[in-house]
C-alpha positions in Angstrom: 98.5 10.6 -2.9 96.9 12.0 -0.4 92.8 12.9 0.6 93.5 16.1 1.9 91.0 18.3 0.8 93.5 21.0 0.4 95.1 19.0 -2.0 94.9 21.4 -5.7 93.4 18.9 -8.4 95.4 20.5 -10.8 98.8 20.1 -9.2 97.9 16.3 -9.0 96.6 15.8 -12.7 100.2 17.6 -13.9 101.9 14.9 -11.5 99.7 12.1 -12.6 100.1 13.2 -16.5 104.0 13.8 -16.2 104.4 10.5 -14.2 102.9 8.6 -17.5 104.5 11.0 -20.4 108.0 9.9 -18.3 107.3 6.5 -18.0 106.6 5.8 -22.0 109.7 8.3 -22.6 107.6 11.0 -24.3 108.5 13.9 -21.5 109.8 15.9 -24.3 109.5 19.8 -24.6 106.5 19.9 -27.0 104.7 17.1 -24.2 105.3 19.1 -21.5 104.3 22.5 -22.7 101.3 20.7 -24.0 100.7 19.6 -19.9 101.0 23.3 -18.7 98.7 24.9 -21.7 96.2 22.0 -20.7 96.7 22.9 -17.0 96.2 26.0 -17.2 93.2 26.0 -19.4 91.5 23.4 -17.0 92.6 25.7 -14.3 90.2 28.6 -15.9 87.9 25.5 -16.6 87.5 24.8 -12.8 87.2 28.6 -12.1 83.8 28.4 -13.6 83.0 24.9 -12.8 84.4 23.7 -9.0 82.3 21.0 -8.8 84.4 19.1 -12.1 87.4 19.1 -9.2 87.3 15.2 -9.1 87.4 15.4 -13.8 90.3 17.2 -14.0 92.9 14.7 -13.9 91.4 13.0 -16.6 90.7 15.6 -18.9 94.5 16.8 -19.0 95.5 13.4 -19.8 92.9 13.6 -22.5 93.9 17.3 -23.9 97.7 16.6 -23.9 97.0 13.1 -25.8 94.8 15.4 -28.1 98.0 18.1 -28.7 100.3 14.9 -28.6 98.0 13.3 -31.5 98.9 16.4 -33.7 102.8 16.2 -33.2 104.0 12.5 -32.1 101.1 10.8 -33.1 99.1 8.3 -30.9 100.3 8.5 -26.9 100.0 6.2 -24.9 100.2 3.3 -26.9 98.3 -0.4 -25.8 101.0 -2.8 -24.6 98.7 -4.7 -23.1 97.0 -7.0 -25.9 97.9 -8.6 -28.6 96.0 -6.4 -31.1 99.2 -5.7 -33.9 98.0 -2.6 -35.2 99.3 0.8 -33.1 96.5 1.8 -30.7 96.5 4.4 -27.9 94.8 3.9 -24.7 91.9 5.9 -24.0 90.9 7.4 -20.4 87.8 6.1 -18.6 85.6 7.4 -17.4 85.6 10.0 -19.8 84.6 12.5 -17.3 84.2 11.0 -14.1 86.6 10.2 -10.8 89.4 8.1 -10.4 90.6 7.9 -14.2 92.5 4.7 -15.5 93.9 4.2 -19.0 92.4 1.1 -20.4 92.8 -0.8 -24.3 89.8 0.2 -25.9 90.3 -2.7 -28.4 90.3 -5.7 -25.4 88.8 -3.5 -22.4 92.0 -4.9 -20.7 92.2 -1.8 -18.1 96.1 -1.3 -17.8 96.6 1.3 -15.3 95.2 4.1 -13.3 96.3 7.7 -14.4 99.9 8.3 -13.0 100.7 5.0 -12.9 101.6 3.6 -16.3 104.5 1.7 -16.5 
């Protein structure tokens, strides 16, 4: 991914956001229209606020696991510890740059945004 400074955050977060719902095989319909409303709302969101270009990425991934919570339930689940209940990774920062998904049960930080496996 490139530092252009052309580069449109938005474009990116969908990328990074798809890339994760495909790898965990949750790139359904409902998932993805979830990405675009989320998109799109953060695209208003950014309209008023151009200086949150480096939070976006992380706040779609944290709307579409909100819509996803409603639907499928938790996304994307921890397979990183050895916690047996079903947890989701959260994103962190919470609104700040460079986003990762990490266990919030063992801090075990699994992967940056668009890279789960």
């Amino acid at each position: 991914m490139g530092g252009m400074s052309g580069d449109d955050p938005l474009i990116t977060a969908r990328a990074q956001v798809l890339h994760d719902l495909q790898a965990r095989r949750h790139a359904d319909s409902a998932s993805v229209s979830a990405l675009e409303e989320s998109v799109s709302h953060r695209g208003w969101w950014l309209s008023q606020w151009p200086d949150g270009r480096e939070f976006v990425a992380g706040l779609v991934a944290q709307d579409v696991q909100d819509a996803l919570f409603d639907s499928v339930g938790r996304w994307p689940l921890c397979t990183a510890c050895d916690i047996l209940d079903q947890h989701a990774l959260t994103i962190e920062p919470e609104l700040g740059a460079d986003p990762h998904w990490v266990c919030p049960e063992s801090g075990i930080v699994v992967s940056p945004l668009g890279a789960l496996r």
